[in-house]
C-alpha positions as CSV (number, residue, x, y, z in Angstrom):
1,X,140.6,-13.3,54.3
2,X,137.9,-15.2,52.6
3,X,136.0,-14.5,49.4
4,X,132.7,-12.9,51.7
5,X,135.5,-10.5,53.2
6,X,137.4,-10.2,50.2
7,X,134.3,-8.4,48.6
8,X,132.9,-6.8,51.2
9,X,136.2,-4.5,51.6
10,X,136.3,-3.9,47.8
11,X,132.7,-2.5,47.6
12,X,133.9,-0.5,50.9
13,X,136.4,0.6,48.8
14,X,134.2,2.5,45.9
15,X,131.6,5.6,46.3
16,X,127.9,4.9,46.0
17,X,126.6,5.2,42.5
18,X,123.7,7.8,41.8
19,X,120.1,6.3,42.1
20,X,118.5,7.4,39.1
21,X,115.2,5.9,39.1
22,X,114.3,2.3,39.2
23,X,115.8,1.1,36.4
24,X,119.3,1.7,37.7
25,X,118.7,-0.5,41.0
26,X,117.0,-3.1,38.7
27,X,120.1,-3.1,37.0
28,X,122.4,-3.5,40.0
29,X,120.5,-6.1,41.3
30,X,121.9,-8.3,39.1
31,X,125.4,-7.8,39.4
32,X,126.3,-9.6,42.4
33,X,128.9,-11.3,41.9
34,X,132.5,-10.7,43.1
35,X,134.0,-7.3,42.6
36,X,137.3,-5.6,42.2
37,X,137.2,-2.3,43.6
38,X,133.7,-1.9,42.9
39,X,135.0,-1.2,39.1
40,X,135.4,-4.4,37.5
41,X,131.9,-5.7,38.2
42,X,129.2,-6.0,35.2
43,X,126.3,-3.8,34.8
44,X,124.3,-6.6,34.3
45,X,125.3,-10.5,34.1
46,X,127.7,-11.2,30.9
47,X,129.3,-14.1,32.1
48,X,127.5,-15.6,29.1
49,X,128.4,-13.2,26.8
50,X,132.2,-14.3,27.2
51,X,134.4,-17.5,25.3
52,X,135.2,-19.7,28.4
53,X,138.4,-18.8,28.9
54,X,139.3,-17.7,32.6
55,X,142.2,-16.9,34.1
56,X,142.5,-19.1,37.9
57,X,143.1,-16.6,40.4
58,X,144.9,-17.1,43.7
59,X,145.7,-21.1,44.6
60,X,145.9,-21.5,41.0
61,X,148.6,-20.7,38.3
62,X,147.9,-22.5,35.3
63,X,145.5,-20.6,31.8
64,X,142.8,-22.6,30.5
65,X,142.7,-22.8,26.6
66,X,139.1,-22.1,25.1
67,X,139.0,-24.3,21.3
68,X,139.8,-22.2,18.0
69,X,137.1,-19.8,17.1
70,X,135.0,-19.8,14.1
71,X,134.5,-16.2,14.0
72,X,137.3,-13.4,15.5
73,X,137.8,-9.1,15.0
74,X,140.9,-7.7,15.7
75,X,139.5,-3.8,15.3
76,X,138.1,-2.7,18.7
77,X,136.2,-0.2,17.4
78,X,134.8,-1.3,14.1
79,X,134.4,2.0,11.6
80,X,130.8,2.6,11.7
81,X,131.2,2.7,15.7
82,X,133.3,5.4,15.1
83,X,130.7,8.4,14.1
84,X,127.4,6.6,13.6
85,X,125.1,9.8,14.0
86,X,125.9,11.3,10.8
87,X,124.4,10.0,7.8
88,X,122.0,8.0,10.4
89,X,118.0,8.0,8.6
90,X,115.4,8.8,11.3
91,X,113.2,6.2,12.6
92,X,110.0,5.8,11.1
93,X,107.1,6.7,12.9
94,X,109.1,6.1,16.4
95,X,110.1,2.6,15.3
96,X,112.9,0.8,13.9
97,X,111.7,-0.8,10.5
98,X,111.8,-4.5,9.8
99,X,114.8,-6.2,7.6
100,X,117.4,-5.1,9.6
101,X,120.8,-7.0,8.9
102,X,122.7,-6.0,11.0
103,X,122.9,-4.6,14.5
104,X,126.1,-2.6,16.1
105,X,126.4,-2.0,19.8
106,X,128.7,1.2,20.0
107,X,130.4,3.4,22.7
108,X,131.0,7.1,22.2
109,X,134.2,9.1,21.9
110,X,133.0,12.7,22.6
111,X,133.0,11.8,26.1
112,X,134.3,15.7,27.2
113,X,137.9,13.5,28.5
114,X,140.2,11.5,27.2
115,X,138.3,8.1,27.8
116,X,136.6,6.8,25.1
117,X,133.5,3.9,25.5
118,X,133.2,1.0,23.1
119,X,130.7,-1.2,22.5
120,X,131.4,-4.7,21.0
121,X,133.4,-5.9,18.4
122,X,131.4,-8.6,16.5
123,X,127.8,-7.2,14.6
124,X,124.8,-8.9,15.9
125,X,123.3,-10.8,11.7
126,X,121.5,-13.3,13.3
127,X,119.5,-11.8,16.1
128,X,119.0,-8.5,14.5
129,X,115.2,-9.1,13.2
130,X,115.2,-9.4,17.3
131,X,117.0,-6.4,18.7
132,X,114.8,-4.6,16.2
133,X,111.9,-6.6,17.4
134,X,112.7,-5.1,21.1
135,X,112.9,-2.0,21.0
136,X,110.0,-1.3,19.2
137,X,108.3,-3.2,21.8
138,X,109.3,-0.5,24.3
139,X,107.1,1.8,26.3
140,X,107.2,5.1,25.1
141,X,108.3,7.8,27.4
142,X,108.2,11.4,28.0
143,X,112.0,11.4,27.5
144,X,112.3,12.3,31.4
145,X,115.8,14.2,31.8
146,X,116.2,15.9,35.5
147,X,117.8,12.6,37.2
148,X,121.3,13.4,35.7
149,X,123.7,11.5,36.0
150,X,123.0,8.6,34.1
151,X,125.4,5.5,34.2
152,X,123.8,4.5,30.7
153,X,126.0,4.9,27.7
154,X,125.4,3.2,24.9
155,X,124.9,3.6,21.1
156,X,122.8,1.0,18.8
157,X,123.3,1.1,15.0
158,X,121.5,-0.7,12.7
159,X,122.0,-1.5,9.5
160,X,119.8,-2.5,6.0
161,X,120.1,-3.9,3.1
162,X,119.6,-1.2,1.0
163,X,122.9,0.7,2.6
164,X,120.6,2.9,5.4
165,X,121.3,2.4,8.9
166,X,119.5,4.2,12.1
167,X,120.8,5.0,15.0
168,X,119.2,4.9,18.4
169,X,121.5,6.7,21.7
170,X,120.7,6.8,25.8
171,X,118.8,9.9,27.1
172,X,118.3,11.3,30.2
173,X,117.7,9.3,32.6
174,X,118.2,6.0,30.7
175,X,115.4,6.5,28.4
176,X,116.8,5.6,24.5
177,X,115.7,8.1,21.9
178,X,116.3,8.1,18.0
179,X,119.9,9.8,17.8
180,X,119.1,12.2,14.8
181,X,117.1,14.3,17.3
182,X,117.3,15.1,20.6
183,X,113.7,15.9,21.7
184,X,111.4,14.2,19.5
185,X,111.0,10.2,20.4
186,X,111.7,8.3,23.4
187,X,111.4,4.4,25.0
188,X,111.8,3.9,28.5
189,X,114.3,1.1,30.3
190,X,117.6,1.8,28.2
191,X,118.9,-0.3,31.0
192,X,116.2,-3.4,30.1
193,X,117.1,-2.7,26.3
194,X,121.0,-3.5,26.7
195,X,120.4,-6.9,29.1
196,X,118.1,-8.3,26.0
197,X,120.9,-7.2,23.5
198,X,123.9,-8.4,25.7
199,X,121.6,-12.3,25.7
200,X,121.0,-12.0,22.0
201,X,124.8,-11.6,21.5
202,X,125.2,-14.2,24.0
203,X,123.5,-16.9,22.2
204,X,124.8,-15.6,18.9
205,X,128.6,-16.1,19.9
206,X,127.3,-19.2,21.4
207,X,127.0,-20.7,17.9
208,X,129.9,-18.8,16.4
209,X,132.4,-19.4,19.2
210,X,133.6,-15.8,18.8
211,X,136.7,-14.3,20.2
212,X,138.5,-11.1,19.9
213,X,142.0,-11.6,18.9
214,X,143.2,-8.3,18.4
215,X,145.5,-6.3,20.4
216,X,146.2,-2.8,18.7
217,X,144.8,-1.2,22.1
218,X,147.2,1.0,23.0
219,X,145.9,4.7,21.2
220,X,142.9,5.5,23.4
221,X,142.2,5.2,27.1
222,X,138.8,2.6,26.3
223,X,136.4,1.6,28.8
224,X,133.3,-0.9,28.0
225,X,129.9,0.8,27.8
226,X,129.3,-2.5,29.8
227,X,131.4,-1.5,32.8
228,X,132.3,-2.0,35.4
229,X,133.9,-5.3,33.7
230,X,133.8,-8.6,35.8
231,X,137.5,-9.7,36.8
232,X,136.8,-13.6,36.2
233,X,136.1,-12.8,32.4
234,X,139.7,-10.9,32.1
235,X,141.6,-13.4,29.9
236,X,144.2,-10.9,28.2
237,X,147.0,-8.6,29.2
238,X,148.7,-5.9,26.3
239,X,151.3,-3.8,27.6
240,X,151.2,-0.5,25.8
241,X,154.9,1.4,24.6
242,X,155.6,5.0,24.7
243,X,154.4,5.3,21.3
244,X,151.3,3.9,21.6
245,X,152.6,0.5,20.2
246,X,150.8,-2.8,21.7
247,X,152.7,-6.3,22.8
248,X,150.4,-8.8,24.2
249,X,152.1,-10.3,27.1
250,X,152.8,-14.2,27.9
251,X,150.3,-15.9,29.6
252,X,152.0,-16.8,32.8
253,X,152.4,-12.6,33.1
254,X,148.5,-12.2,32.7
255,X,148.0,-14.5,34.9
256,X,150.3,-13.1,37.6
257,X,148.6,-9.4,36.5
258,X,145.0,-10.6,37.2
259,X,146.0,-12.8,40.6
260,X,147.5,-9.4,42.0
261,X,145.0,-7.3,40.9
262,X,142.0,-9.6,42.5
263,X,144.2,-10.1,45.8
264,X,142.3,-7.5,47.1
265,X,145.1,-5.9,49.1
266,X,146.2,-4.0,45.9
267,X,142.7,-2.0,45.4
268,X,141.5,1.3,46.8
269,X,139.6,3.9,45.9
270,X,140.9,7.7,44.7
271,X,141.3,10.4,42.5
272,X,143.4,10.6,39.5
273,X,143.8,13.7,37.2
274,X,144.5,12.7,33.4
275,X,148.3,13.5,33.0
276,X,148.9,11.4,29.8
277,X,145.8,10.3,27.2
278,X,147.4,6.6,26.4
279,X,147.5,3.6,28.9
280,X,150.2,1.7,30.1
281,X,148.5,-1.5,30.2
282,X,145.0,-2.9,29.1
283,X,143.2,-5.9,30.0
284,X,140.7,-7.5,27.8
285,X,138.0,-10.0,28.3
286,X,138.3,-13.1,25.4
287,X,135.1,-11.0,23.7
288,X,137.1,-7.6,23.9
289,X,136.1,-5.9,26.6
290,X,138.9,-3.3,27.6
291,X,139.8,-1.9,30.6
292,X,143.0,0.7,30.3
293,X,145.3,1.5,33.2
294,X,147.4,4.3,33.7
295,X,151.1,4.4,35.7
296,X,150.7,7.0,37.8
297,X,153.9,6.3,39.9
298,X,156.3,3.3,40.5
299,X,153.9,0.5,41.1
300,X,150.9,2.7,41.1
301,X,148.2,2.3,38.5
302,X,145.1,3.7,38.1
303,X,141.7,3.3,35.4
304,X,138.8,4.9,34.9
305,X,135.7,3.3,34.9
306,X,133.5,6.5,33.4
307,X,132.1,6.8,36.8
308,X,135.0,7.1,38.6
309,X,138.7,6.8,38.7
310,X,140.4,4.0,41.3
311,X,143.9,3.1,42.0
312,X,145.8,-0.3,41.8
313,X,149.1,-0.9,43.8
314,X,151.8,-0.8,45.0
315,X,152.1,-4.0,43.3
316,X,154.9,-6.3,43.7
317,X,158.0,-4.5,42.5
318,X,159.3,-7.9,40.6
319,X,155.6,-7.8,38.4
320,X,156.2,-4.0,37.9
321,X,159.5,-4.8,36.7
322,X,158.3,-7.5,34.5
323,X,155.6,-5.2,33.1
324,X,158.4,-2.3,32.4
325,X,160.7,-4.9,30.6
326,X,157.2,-5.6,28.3
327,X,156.6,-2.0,27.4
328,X,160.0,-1.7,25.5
329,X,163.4,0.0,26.3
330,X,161.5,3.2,26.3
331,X,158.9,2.0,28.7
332,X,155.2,3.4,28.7
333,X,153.6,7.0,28.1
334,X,154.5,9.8,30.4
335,X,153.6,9.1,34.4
336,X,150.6,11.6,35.9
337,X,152.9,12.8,38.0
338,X,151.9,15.6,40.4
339,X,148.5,16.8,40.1
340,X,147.8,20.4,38.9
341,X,147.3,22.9,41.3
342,X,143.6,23.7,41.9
343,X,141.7,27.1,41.7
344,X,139.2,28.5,44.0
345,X,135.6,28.3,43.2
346,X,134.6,31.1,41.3
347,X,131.4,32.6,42.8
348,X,128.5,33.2,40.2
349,X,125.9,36.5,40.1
350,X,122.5,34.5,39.4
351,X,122.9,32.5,36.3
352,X,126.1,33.6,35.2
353,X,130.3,33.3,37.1
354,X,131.2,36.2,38.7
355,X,134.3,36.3,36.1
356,X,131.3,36.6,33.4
357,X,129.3,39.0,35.5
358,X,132.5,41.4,36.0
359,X,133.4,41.5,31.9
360,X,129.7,41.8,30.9
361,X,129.0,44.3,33.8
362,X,132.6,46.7,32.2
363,X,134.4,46.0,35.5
364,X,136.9,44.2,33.7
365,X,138.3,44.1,30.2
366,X,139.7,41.6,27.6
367,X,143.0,42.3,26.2
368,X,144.0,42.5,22.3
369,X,145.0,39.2,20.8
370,X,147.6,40.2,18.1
371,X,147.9,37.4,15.0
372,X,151.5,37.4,16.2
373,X,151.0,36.1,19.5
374,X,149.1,32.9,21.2
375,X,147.2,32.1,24.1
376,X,149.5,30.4,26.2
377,X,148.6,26.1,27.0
378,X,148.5,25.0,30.2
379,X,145.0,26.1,31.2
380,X,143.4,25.1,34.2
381,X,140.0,26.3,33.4
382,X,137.9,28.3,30.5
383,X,134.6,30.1,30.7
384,X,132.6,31.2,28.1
385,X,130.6,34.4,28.9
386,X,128.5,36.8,26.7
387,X,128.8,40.9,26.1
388,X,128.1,43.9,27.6
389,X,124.9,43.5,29.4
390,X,123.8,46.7,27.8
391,X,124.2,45.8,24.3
392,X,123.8,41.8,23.7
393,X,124.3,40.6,27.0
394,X,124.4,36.8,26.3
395,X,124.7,34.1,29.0
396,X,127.7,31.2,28.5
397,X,127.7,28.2,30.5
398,X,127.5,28.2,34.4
399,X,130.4,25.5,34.7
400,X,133.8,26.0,33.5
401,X,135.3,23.7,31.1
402,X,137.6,21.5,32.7
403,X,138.0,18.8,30.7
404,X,141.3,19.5,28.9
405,X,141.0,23.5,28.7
406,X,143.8,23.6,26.2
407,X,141.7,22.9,23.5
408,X,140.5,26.5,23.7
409,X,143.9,28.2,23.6
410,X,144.7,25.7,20.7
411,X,141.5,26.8,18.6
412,X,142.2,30.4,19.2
413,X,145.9,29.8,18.5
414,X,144.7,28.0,14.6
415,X,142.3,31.2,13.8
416,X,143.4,32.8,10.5
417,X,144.7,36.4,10.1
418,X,141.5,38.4,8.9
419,X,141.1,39.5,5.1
420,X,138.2,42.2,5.6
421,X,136.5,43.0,2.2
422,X,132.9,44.3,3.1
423,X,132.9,44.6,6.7
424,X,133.0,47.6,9.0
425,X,134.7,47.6,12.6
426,X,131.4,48.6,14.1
427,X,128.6,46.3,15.5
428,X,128.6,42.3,15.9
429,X,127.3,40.2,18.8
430,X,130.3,39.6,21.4
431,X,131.5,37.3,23.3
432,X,134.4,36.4,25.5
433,X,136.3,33.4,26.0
434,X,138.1,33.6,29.6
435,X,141.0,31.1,30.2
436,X,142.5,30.8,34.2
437,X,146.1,29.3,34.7
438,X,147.6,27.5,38.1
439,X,149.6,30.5,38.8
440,X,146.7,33.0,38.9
441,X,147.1,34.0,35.3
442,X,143.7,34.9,33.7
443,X,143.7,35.6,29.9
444,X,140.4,37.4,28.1
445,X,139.8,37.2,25.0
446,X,136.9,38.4,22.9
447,X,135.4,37.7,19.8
448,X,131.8,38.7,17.3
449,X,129.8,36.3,15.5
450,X,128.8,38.5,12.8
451,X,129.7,41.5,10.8
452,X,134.0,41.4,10.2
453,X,133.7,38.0,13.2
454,X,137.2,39.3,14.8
455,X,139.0,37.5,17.6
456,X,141.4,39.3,19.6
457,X,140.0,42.7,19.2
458,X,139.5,44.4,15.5
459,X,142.2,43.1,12.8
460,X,143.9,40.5,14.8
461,X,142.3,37.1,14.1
462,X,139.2,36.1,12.3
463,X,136.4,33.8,12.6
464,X,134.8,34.5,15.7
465,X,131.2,32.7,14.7
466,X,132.9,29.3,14.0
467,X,134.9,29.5,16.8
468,X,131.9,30.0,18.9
469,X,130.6,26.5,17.4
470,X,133.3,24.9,17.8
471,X,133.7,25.7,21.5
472,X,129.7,24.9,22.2
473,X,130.3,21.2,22.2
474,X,133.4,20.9,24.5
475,X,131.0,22.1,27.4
476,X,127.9,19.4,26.1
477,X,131.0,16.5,25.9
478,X,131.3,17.7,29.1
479,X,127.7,17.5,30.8
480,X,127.2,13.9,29.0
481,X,130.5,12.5,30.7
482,X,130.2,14.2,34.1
483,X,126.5,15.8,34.3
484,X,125.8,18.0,37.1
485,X,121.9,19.2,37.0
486,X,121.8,22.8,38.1
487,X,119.2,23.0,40.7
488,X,119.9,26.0,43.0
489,X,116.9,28.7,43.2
490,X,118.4,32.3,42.1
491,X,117.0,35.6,41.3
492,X,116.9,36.2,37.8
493,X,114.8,39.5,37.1
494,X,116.4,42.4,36.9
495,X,116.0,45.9,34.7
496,X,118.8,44.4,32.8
497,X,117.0,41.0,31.9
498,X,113.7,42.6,30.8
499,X,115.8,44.9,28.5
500,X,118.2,42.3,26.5
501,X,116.9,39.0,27.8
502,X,118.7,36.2,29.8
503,X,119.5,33.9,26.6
504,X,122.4,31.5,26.9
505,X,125.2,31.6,23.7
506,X,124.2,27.9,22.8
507,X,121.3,26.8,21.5
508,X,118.3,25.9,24.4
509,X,115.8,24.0,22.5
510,X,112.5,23.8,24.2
511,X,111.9,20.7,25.0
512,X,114.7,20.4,27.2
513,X,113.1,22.9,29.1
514,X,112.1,21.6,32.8
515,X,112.2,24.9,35.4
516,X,111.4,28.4,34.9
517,X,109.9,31.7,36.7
518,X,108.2,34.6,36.0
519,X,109.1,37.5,36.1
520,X,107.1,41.1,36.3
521,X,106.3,44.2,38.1
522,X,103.4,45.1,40.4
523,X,100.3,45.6,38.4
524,X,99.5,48.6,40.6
525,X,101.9,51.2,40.7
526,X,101.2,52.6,43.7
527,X,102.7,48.6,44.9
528,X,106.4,50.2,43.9
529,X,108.3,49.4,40.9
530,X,110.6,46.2,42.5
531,X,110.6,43.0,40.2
532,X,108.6,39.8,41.5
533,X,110.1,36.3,40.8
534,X,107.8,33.5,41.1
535,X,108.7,29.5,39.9
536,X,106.6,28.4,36.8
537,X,104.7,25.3,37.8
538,X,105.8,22.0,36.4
539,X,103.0,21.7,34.7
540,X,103.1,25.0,32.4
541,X,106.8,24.0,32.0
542,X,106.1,20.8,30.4
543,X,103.3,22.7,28.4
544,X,105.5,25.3,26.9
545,X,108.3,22.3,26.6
546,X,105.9,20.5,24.3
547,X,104.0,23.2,22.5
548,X,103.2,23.5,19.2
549,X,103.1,27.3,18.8
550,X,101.8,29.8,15.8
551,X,104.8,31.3,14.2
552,X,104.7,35.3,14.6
553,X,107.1,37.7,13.8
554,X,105.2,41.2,14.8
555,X,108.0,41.9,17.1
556,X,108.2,41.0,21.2
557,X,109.9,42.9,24.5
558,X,108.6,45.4,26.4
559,X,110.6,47.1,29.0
560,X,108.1,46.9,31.6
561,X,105.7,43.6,31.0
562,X,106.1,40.4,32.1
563,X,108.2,37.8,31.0
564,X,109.5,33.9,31.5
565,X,112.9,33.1,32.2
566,X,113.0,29.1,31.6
567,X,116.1,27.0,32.3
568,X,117.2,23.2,30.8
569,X,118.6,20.7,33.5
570,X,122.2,23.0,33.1
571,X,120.8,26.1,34.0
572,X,121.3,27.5,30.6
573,X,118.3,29.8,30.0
574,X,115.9,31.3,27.4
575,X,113.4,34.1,27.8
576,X,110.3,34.5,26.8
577,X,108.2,37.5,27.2
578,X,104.5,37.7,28.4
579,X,101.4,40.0,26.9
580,X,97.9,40.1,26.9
581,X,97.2,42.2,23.4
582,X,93.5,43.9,24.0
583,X,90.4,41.7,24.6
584,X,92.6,38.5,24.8
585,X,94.2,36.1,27.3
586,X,98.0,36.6,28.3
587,X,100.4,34.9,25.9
588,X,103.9,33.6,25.4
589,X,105.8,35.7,22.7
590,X,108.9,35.4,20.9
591,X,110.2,36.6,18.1
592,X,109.4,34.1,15.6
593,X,106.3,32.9,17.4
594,X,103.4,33.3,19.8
595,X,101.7,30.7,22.2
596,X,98.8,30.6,24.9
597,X,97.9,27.5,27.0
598,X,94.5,25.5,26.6
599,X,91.5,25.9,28.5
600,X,92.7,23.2,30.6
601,X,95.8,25.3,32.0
602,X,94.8,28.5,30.9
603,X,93.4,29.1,34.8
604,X,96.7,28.2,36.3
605,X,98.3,30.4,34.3
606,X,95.8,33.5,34.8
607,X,96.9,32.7,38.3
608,X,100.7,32.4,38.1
609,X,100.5,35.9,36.2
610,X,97.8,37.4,38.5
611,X,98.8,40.8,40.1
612,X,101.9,41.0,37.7
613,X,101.5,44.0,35.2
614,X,101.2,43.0,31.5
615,X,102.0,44.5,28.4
C-alpha cells in the first residue's frame, strides 16, 4: 500500500464533518496532509508550530534529537486556563485594549463529558501587542448561531500589566465574542483568528526553541482545541497507571507506538461509550499537544477527538504487552467493557418529552424522596420537566442529559435535611427531575424553587432552587460539546399555553432568539374558536432578538389575545403576549416590558397579526 492509498483508506475510515459555513471549508483546505483515521490531522497547518523532533515512521527505527530548549512548561494546563471567565473585565467598546502582555490560548473543561480541551502551554509575551492587534481588526458580526455544530473551540485570555485580563470565547458558528456576555459583541472568522495566533506562536517558539517537557497527563482525558493533531508531530509516549500516575515511555516504545498506529491497518472508525474518565496512554507532540487513548479491550484502544470517537487495534500483542508492563503491576484504569444498554427514544408532545407531558399533564406522579434514602447511580438518562400545566407549567429541556446522568442522582443524593423556620407547605413553583435506568427503572423526583424549596416531596430534603441551578448547566455543557439545533415545526398553541405560557425552566435570553410563531384565535367569532399557528418571519425575529424595549410592569396575559411563542436554536422557548391597547398599534408585552416594531416593519407585522383577534 502506498502513502496515496494509505490516506485515502483513513479518510474512508472517518464520517464527514458538518459544513458550517465557509469558514470551516476554508479551514480544511489547509489541512492536507497525511491523516490517521481522519483524527490526527490539524485543523489548520502547525507543522511550524512544533520543535523538530519527529518520530520516522515505517522503514525507519531510529528518534531524532531536537537541541536543548531555552524555554520549557511541564503544566499542561497552566492555572489561568483553568477558569478564565470569572474575574475576566469586558472589552472595551468591542475591542481588546492596547498593552497587552500576555496572551493565553485555552481549551475548556465544561465540555458536558469527560474530555477536556487545552490550548497551549507556553503564553504568547512577545507577539501579544499582535494577537491583540488582530482581533480588533476583525469584521464584526451579527453573532450568527443556527449552524450548530461548530468544530471551533477555543478560549483566548489576555493579560495586562496592571493585573486585568479579558477573555474572548467561540460562538455560534465560529464567530468569537467577548466571554463575559453572551449576546452583546461579536467578530467573524474564529477559524481565521486561531491560524494568525497558531503563526504568531510559531515564530515566537521559533526564537525561544520551546518544548514541553512535562508528563503529569494522566488525570483528564485531554484533547487539543487544535485537533485533529497531525501524526508526524507526535514525538512522546506516557503510559498512564491505574491511579492516574504518568511514566513516560523509552523512546524505542514511542517509536514502535507511533509506527503501528500510522500503519494504517490498525485504524477504523466507531463508537465508544466513556466507561472510565482517565486514559491509558497519551501521546504528545514536542509543544504538548495531547491526544489520550482509552483500553477498551485487549489490544483495542480508542480516543476522542471532540468530534468523534475512533478505534485503534488490535495492535500487536508483543506492543500491548510492552505497554501493560509500562502501566505498572496494577496496569491502567478500568477497561469500557460492554456498552450500556440503550433506551428507546422517548416521543415528545410539541416542545416538551412525552415523560414531561405525562407528569405535567397528572397522568403520572413523582414519588417521596425521604432524607433517609438516595436516588440510586447508574442512570442512563435524566430529564428535567416543569409542573402541572395548570399551575406553573414550565418547560425543561427537549433532550435528555446523557452525558454522565449520575451527576443528578449525586446532587439530589448531597441535598441537606430541611430546617423550616418561616415557611409554609403550601405554594412554590415545581419542578421535576426524572431519571431512567437500563433495566426500565424510572425514578421522579420533584422539587420548588421558592417558598420552604423541598426536594423529595414536603420535609424530605431541602434546596430545591439551587439544585435547579446547578442542574441548568449540565444540559448547556451538553449542547456546546455535542449541539443538536432543534429544527422540527410543532404546534405550540393551545388553551393551556395562552393561560400559563410556554416558558422553559432556564433562562432564554433574547438575543438567542432565532424562530418563533404566533399564536391567536379568529378575529371573528362566528370563524370558531380553534387556535391558528403561523411562523414569525425572520425578520421580526431578529427585530424582537435585538430590541431595545420600554420597561413596563402594568401587567400582561390575556386568555384569549394573541401571543408569540419564540424559540433559541434548542427549542427552549419564551412567550410573549400580543395587544393592541385602544387607538394604538399591536405590541409585544411582557411583564417587565413593552415593545412595538418601527415603521419599517411595523406593516409586516400588521400583516403576520392580521385576522388574529387581539386583546
Amino acid at each position: 500500500m502506498n502513502d496515496n492509498d494509505l490516506s485515502d483508506a483513513f479518510r474512508a475510515a472517518v464520517p464527514p464533518r458538518p459544513d458550517t459555513r465557509e469558514w470551516a471549508e476554508g479551514a480544511r483546505r489547509k489541512a492536507r496532509r497525511r491523516r490517521v483515521g481522519g483524527t490526527f490531522a490539524a485543523l489548520l497547518l502547525v507543522a511550524a508550530m512544533a520543535t523538530p523532533l519527529a518520530f520516522n515512521l515505517p522503514g525507519r527505527s531510529t528518534v531524532l534529537a531536537t537541541p536543548s530548549p531555552t524555554t520549557t512548561a511541564t503544566r499542561l494546563v497552566p492555572d489561568i486556563c483553568r477558569d478564565p471567565v470569572p474575574g475576566a473585565a469586558p472589552l472595551v467598546d468591542g475591542d481588546l485594549p492596547d498593552g497587552a502582555t500576555r496572551v493565553w490560548l485555552c481549551g475548556r473543561s465544561d465540555t458536558g463529558s469527560e474530555l477536556e480541551l487545552v490550548g497551549l502551554p507556553d503564553p504568547l509575551v512577545e507577539g501579544a501587542g499582535q494577537a491583540v492587534a488582530a482581533f480588533n481588526a476583525l469584521e464584526k458580526s451579527e453573532g450568527v448561531l443556527d449552524c450548530l455544530p461548530n468544530p471551533l473551540d477555543y478560549t483566548v485570555v489576555v493579560e495586562y500589566p496592571d493585573g486585568v485580563h479579558r477573555a474572548l470565547r467561540i460562538a455560534g458558528c465560529g464567530d468569537l465574542r467577548d466571554a463575559t456576555g453572551m449576546f452583546d459583541i461579536f467578530r467573524a472568522d474564529g477559524a481565521g483568528y486561531l491560524a494568525e495566533l497558531q503563526a504568531l506562536w510559531a515564530a515566537e517558539r521559533a526564537q525561544t526553541e520551546f518544548a514541553f517537557t512535562g508528563a503529569d497527563v494522566c488525570d483528564a482525558s485531554y484533547s487539543s482545541v487544535l485537533r485533529p493533531i497531525e501524526a508526524d508531530d507526535l514525538a512522546r509516549a506516557v503510559a498512564c497507571g491505574a491511579d492516574g500516575s504518568a511514566a513516560e515511555l523509552e523512546e524505542d516504545l514511542t517509536s514502535d507506538i507511533l509506527a503501528e498506529l500510522t500503519a494504517g491497518t490498525s485504524v477504523t472508525g466507531g463508537d465508544a461509550l466513556w466507561g472510565a474518565p482517565l486514559p491509558d496512554l497519551v501521546l504528545l507532540t514536542a509543544t504538548g499537544d495531547p491526544v489520550a487513548l482509552h483500553r477498551e479491550s485487549e489490544g483495542v484502544y480508542w480516543w476522542d477527538d471532540g468530534y468523534a470517537r475512533f478505534r485503534w487495534g488490535p495492535i500487536d500483542p508483543a506492543l500491548e504487552a510492552r505497554i501493560l508492563e509500562a502501566q505498572g503491576p496494577d496496569g491502567g484504569p478500568t477497561p469500557t467493557g460492554t456498552p450500556m444498554p440503550s433506551l428507546p427514544e422517548e416521543p415528545r408532545a410539541g416542545l416538551v418529552s412525552q415523560v414531561c407531558d405525562d407528569i405535567q399533564s397528572g397522568r403520572i406522579a413523582a414519588e417521596d424522596l425521604p432524607d433517609t434514602e438516595e436516588v440510586p447511580q447508574g442512570a442512563t438518562r435524566a430529564w428535567l420537566c416543569g409542573d402541572r400545566w395548570e399551575t406553573f407549567g414550565g418547560v425543561g429541556p427537549l433532550e435528555p442529559l446523557t452525558t454522565d446522568p449520575d451527576r443528578v442522582a449525586a446532587a439530589i443524593n448531597a441535598l441537606p435535611s430541611p430546617d423550616y423556620e418561616a415557611c409554609t407547605e403550601m405554594g412554590g413553583i415545581t419542578y421535576h427531575v426524572v431519571l431512567d435506568y437500563p433495566d426500565g427503572e424510572r425514578r421522579i423526583v420533584s422539587a420548588e424553587t421558592v417558598n420552604c424549596e423541598w426536594v423529595g416531596g414536603w420535609g424530605n430534603r431541602a434546596g430545591g432552587a439551587q439544585l435547579l441551578q446547578d442542574l441548568l448547566p449540565l444540559w448547556a455543557a451538553q449542547r456546546e460539546a455535542a449541539p443538536k439545533p432543534f429544527v422540527e415545526d410543532v404546534d405550540v398553541c393551545s388553551d393551556t399555553a395562552a393561560l400559563v405560557g410556554l416558558n422553559s425552566l432556564g433562562t432564554v435570553e433574547r438575543g438567542s432568539l432565532y424562530r418563533g410563531v404566533v399564536c391567536g384565535k379568529p378575529a371573528d367569532a362566528a370563524d370558531g374558536e380553534d387556535w391558528i399557528q403561523r411562523e414569525l418571519p425572520g425578520d421580526l425575529v431578529l427585530a424582537i432578538s435585538q430590541a431595545q424595549p420600554v420597561p413596563d410592569q402594568s401587567g400582561v396575559f390575556t386568555q384569549g389575545g394573541a401571543y408569540l411563542v419564540l424559540m433559541n436554536q434548542f427549542g427552549d422557548p419564551v412567550t410573549y403576549a400580543v395587544t393592541q391597547p385602544a387607538g394604538e398599534s399591536p405590541q409585544i408585552r411582557t411583564w417587565e416590558w413593552v415593545w412595538a416594531p418601527g415603521a419599517d416593519l411595523m406593516p409586516l407585522w400588521v400583516e403576520t397579526l392580521a385576522g388574529l383577534r387581539l386583546e
